[in-house]
N, C-alpha and C positions, 0 to 999 in steps of 0.2 A: 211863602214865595220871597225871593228875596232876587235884587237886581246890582248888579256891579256898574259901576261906572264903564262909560264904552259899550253895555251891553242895550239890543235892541229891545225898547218897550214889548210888553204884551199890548196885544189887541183890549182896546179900551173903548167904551161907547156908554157916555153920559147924557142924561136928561138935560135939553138947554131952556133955557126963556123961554122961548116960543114954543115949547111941546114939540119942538123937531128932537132930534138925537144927534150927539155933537160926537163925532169920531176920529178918532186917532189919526185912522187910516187915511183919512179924507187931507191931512197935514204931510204927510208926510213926504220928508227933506225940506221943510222947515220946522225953524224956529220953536217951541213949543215950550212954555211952563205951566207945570201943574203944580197945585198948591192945594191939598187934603188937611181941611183939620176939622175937629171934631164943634159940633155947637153945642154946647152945653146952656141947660135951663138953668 
């Protein structure tokens, strides 16, 4: 999958802290940065 600048997010829905689900959609027309990197052991 690959995304362009301008183009609208997919639907996204992460595990947060508190065992709620932290969702995209819940944001949206605001602000939003996501930051994905790998943990390595």
């Amino acid at each position: 999958m690959s995304i362009g600048v301008g183009d609208p997010a997919p639907p996204i829905e992460l595990p947060a802290h508190d065992a709620a689900r932290w969702r995209l959609a819940d944001r949206r027309g605001r602000p939003v940065v996501l930051i994905f990197h790998r943990h390595l052991h």
